[in-house]
C-alpha positions as CSV (number, residue, x, y, z in Angstrom):
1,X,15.3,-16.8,-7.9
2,X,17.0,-14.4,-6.1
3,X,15.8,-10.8,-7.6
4,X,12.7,-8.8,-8.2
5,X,12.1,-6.0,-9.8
6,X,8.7,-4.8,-9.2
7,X,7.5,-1.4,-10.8
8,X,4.4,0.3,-10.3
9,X,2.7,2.4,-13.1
10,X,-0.1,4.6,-13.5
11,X,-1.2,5.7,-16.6
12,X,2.5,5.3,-17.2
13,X,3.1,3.2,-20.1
14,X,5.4,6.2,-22.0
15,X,7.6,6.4,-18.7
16,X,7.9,2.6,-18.7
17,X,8.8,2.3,-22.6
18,X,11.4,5.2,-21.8
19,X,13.4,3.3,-18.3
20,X,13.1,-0.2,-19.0
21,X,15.6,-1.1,-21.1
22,X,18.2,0.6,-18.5
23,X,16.5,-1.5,-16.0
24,X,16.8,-4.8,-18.0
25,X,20.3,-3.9,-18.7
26,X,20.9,-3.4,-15.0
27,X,19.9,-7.2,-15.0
28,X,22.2,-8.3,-16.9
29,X,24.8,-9.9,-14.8
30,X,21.8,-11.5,-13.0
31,X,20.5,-13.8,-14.3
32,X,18.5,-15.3,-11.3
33,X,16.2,-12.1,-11.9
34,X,13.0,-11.2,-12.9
35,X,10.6,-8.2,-13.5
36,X,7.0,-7.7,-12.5
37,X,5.1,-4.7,-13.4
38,X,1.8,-3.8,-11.8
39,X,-0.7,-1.6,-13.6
40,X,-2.5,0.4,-11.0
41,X,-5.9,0.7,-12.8
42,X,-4.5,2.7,-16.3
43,X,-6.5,4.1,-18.7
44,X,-7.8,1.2,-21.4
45,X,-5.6,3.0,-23.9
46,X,-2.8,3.2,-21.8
47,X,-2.7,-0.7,-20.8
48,X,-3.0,-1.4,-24.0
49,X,0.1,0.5,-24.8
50,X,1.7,-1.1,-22.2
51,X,0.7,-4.4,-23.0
52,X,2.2,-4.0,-26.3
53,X,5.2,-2.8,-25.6
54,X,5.9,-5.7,-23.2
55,X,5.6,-8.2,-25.7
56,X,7.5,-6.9,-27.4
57,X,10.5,-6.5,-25.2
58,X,10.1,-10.2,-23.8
59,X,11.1,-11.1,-27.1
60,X,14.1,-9.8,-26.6
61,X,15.2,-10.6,-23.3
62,X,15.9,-13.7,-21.6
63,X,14.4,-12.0,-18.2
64,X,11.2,-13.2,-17.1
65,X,8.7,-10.3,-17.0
66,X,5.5,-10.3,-15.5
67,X,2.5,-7.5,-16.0
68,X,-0.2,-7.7,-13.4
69,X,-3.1,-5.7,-14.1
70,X,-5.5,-3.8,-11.0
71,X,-9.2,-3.8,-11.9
72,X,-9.2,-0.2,-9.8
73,X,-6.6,2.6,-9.3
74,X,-5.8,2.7,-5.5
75,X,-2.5,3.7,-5.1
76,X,1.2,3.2,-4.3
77,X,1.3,0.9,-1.4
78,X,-1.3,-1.6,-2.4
79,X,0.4,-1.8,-6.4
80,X,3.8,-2.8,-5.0
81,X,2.0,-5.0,-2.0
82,X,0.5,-6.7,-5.2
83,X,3.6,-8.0,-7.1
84,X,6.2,-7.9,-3.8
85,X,4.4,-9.5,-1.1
86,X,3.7,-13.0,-3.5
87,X,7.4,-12.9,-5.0
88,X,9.8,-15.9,-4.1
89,X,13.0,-13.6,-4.2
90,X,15.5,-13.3,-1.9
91,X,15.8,-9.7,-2.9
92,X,13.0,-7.1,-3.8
93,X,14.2,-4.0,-6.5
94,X,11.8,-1.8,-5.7
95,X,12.3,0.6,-9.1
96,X,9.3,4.0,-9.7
97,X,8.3,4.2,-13.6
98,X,10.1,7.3,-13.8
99,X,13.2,5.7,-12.4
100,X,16.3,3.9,-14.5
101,X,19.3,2.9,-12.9
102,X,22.8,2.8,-13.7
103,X,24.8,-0.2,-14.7
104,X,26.2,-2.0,-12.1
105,X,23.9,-0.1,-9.1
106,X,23.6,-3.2,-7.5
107,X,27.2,-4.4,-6.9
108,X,27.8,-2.1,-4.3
109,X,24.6,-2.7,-2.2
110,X,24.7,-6.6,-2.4
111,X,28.0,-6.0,-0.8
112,X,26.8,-3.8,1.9
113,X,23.8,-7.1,2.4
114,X,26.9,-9.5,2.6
115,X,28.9,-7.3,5.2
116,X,25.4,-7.0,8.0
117,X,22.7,-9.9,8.6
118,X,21.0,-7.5,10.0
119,X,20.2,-5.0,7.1
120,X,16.8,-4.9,5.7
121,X,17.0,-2.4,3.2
122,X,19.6,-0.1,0.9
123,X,18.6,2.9,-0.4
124,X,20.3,4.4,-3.5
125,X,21.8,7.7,-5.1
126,X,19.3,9.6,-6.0
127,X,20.2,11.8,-9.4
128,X,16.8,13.6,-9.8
129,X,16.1,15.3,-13.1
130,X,14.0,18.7,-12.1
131,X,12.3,21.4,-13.7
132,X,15.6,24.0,-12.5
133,X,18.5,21.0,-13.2
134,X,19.8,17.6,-11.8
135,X,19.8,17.7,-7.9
136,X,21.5,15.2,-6.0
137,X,19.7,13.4,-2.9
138,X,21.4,11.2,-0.2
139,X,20.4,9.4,2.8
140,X,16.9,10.2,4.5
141,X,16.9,11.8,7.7
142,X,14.1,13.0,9.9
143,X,14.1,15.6,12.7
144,X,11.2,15.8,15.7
145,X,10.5,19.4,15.7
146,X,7.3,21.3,17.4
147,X,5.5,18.2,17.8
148,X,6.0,16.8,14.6
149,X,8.4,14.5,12.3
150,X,10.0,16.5,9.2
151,X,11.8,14.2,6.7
152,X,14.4,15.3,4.0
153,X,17.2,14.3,2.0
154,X,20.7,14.1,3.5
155,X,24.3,14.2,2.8
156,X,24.9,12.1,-0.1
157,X,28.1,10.0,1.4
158,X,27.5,6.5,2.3
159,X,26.2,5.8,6.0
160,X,23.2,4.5,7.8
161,X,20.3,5.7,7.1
162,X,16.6,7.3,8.8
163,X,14.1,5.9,5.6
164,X,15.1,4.7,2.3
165,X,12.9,5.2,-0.7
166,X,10.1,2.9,-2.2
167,X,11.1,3.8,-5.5
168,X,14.9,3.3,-5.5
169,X,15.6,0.9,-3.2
170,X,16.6,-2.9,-2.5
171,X,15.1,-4.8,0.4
172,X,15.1,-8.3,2.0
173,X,11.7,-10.1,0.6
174,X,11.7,-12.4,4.0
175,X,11.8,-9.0,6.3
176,X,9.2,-7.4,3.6
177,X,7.2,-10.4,4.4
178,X,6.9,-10.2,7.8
179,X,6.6,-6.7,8.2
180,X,3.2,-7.1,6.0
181,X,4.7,-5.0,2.9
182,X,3.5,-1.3,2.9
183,X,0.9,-0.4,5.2
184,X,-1.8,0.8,2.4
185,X,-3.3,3.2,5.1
186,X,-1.5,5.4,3.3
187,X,-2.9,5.4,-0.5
188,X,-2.4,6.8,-2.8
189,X,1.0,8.0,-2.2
190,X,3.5,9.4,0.4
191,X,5.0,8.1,3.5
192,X,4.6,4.7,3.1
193,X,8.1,4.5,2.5
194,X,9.2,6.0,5.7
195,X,6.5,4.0,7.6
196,X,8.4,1.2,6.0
197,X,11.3,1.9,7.0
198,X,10.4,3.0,10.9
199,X,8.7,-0.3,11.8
200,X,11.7,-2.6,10.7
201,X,14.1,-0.1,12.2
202,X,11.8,-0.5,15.5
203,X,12.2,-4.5,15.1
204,X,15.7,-4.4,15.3
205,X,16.9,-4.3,11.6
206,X,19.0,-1.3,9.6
207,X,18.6,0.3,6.6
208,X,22.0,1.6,4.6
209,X,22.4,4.6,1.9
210,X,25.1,3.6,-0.7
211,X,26.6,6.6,-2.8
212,X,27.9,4.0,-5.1
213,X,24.8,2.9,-6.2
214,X,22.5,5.1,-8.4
215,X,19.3,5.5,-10.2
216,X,18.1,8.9,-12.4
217,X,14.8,9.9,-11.2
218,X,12.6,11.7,-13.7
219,X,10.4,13.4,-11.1
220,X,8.8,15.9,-13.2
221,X,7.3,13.2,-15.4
222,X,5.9,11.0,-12.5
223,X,2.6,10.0,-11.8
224,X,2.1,11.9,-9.2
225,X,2.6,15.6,-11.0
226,X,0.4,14.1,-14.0
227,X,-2.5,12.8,-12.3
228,X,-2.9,15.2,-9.3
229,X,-3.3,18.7,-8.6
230,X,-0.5,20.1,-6.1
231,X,-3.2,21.2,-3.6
232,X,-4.8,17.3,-2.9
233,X,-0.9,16.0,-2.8
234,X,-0.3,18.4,0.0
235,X,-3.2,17.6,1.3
236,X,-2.5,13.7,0.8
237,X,1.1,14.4,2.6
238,X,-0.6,15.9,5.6
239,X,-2.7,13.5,6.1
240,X,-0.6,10.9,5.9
241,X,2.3,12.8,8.4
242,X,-0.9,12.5,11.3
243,X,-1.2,9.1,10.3
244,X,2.5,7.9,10.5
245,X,2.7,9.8,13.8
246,X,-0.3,8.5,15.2
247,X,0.7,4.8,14.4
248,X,4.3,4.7,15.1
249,X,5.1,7.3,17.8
250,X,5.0,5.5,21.3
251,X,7.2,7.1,23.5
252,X,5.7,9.2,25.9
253,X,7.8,12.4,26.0
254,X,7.2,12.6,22.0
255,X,3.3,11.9,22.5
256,X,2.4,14.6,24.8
257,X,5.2,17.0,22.5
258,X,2.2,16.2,19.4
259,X,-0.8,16.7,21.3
260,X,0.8,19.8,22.8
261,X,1.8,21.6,19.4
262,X,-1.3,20.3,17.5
263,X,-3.4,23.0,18.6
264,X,-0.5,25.3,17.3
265,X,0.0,23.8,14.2
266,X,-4.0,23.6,13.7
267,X,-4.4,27.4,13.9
268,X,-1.3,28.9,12.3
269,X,-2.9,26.6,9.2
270,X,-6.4,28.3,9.6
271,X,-4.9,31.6,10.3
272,X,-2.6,31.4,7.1
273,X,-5.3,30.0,4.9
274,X,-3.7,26.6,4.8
275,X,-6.6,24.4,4.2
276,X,-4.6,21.3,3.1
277,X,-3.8,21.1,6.4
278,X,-6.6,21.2,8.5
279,X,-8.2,19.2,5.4
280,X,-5.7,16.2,6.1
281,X,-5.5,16.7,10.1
282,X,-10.0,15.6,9.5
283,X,-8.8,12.8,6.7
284,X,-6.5,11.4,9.2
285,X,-8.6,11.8,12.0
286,X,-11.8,9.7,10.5
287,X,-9.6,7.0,10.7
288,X,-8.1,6.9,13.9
289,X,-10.3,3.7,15.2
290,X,-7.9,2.0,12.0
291,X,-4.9,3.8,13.1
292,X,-4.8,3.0,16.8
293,X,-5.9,-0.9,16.1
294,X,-2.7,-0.9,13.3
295,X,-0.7,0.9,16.5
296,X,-1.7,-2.0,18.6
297,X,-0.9,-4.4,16.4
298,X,2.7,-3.4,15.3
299,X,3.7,-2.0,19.5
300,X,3.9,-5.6,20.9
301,X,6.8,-6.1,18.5
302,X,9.1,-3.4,19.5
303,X,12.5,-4.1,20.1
304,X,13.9,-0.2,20.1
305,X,12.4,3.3,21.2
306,X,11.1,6.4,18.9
307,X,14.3,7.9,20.8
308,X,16.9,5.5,20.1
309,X,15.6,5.7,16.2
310,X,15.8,9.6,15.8
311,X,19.6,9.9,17.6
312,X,21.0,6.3,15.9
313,X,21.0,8.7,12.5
314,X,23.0,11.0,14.0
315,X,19.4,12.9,14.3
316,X,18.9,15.0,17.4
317,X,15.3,15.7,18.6
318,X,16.0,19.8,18.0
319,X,15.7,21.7,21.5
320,X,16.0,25.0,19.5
321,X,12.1,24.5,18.2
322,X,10.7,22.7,21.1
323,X,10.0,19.1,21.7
């Protein structure tokens, strides 16, 4: 077998009647494929419903699909760990429920995996559907800035790329493998992605953003907006920026920058009544004997600097704002 979609969903059954059929008709031209979705703890109604509708599209597809049902809702990284990390693929799809590709998405980035043995992962074209129109999002970049990593969306022509997304993306299984899948450290949701992405770009591999290849990403109807209030997802986000930095951050220069502007950051939260913040600084600290043994664990292995990682993406640590 050489691909496999894997799909998380939440309480998502409707999102996953909606995108599938663009997904299996993605699939079409490959027919060493298969598609496992994992059910992150849903409702009873909701499985059911999903249950249902799968049976009903297996009989009308010659495309294996798999549904793996969680006893317990946990989160992002530990849903796709469940159906990725046992697959036998060469490739991983890794596809949200509120994403559907395009036809023909993947010729472009199994091209860019036959041109460079050492690519881990392609991220795609990102044509999100939001609230005020469709808005376009290219390659991930990050800037160190006061202290901390900031992460956005890019330009959208094809180049390397900082992170690619764990909901539109295509990555080696082997690499995948070895890197031990998402780190769940960060369940529910956010960052895992980038955390991903960092530790194999550490190791030596690269990570791609093709133009040509793209998916339409339904944010507005994710799990995310329909299962949690905005003030514990910025809350969740915070927490989980400490953690990334805390883990993956080694060189000195960019240590002592964090522990300098922490204080900073700490007090313009309290001052402005920004208690997501200091909420997720706590959440991330109470597990800093976890972090820093995870930290351990992954350092030994590092072929490439934090500073050779931020200026390979044409990212420059930003003097302007302070180290």
């Amino acid at each position: 077998m050489k691909y496999n979609v894997v799909i998380p969903s939440y309480n998502g059954a409707d999102l996953i009647y909606k995108n599938l059929q663009s997904v299996l008709n993605s699939l079409a031209d490959y027919k060493s494929s298969k598609l496992t979705i994992v059910d992150d703890g849903s409702s009873e109604e909701d499985y059911k419903k999903l249950e249902s509708y799968i049976s009903e599209v297996k009989e009308k597809t010659d495309i294996p699909i798999e549904l793996i049902r969680k006893d317990k809702n946990s989160g992002f990284s530990s849903t796709v760990n469940r159906g990725a990390l046992n697959s036998e693929a060469e490739y991983l799809i890794l596809l949200n429920s509120d994403v559907s590709p395009e036809k023909n998405y993947l010729m472009s980035v199994m091209e860019d995996f036959e041109k460079n043995e050492k690519l881990f992962g392609v991220g795609c074209m990102d044509k999100s559907e939001e609230e005020a129109g469709t808005v376009f999002r290219g390659r991930g970049l990050a800037t160190w800035s006061k202290g901390l990593l900031i992460h956005r969306k890019g330009s959208t022509e094809k180049s390397d790329t900082f992170w690619i997304s764990g909901g539109s993306s295509i990555i080696k299984t082997e690499i995948f493998k070895k890197l031990g899948g998402f780190d769940e450290i960060y369940d529910p949701f956010y960052w895992e992605d980038i955390d991903l992405s960092y530790r194999a770009r550490k190791l030596g591999y690269e990570l791609m953003f093709e133009n040509k290849s793209t998916v339409i990403h339904r944010h507005s109807e994710g799990a995310i907006r329909k299962n949690f209030s905005n003030k514990k997802v910025t809350k969740i986000a915070y927490r989980n920026q400490f953690i990334f930095i805390w883990k993956n951050i080694t060189d000195t220069k960019l240590v002592m920058s964090h522990l300098l502007w922490l204080p900073f950051h700490l007090i313009k939260g309290v001052l402005r009544g920004d208690n997501a913040l200091l909420q997720g600084f706590l959440l991330a600290l109470i597990r800093l004997p976890d972090i820093i043994k995870r930290r351990n664990n992954q350092k030994k292995y590092y072929k490439k600097s934090d500073s050779e990682l931020l200026y390979s993406t044409n990212e420059i640590i930003n003097n302007n704002t302070g180290i």
